[in-house]
N, C-alpha and C positions, 0 to 999 in steps of 0.2 A: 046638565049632561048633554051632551056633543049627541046629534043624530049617528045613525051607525055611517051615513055617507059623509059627513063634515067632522070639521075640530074648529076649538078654538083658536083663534088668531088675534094677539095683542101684539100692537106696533108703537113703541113708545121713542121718542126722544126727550134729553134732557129736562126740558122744558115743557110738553105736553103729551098728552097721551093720544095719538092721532086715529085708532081703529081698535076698535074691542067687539067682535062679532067671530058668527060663524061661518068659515070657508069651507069649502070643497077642495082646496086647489091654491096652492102658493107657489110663484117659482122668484128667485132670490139670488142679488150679484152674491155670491161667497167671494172669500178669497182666492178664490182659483177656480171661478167658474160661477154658470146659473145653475143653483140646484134647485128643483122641484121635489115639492112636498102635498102630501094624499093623507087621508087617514089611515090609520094604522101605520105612519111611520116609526120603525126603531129611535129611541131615543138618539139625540146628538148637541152636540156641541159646536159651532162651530164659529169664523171672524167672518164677516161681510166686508163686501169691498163696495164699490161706485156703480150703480145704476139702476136698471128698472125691476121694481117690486112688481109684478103683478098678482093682483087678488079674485079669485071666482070665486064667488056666491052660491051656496044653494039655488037659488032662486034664477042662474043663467047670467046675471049680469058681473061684470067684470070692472074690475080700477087698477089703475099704475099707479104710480109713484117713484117717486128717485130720491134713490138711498145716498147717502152719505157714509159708507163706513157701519162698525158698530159689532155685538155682535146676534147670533139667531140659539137660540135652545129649544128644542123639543120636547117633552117630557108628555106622559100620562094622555094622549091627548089633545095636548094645547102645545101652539105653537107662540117663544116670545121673542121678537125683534129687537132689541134693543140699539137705535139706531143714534148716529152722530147729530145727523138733522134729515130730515125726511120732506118732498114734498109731492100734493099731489099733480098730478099730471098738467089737468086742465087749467092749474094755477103757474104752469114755466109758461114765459115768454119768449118766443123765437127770436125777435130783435135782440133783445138783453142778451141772451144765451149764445148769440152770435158775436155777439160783440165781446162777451167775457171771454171767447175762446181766444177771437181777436186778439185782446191784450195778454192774457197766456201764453200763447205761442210767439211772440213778437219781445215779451220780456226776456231780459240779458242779464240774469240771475247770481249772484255770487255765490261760491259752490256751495255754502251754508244755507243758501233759498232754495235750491234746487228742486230739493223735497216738495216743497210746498207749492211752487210753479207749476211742477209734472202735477199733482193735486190738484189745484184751479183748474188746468186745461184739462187733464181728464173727465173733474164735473163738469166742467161747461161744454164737453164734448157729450155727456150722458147728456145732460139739459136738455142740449139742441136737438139730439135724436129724440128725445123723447117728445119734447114739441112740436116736432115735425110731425109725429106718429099721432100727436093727440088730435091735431089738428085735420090729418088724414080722416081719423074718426069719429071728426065733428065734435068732440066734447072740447 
């Protein structure tokens, strides 16, 4: 059982299960926006889009992540991410993420790619910012 100030929070992608603890505090790319999440949120449904997860702890301390897509449900309590591909903050690299945007933006797509061009460049534009921020904060 969830303290009365936390919930739980599972953040899984296809492949592994990356966070099973208790938060205080989630704020989330949605599909149309960052929504933040508390305990005692009304349940929801809802699709995730591209970029930074942030997670608070009971305990003060705090973790990013960049999302991939996917989608979030709340229910009872717990909150579950279910996400495209996730990672943590401290694990992007600024070179790589600049250089992915790079080739993103500079590729000349046939209109059947297009989708998936604006997708690359958009991750690697989440990447980079987030890199940059992790690195501001020393982790």
């Amino acid at each position: 059982m969830a303290a009365p100030n936390a919930f739980r929070c599972r953040l899984v992608t296809p492949t592994e299960s990356v966070l099973d603890q208790e938060v205080k505090y989630i704020s989330f790319p949605a599909w149309d926006g960052q929504k933040g999440v508390m305990p005692g949120m009304s349940p929801f449904l809802t699709q995730m889009g591209v970029g930074s997860l942030r997670v608070d702890f009971p305990t003060g301390a705090s973790r990013w992540y960049l999302l991939d897509g996917g989608f979030a449900q709340m229910d009872s309590q717990a909150l579950t991410l279910l996400a495209n591909r996730a990672w943590p903050a401290e694990n992007l690299d600024e070179t790589l993420a600049a250089k992915q945007l790079a080739e993103a933006t500079s590729a000349k797509p046939i209109s059947e790619d297009r989708a998936a061009v604006d997708h690359a460049a958009e991750l690697a534009r989440a990447a980079l910012g987030m890199a940059r921020a992790a690195a501001e904060r020393g982790i």
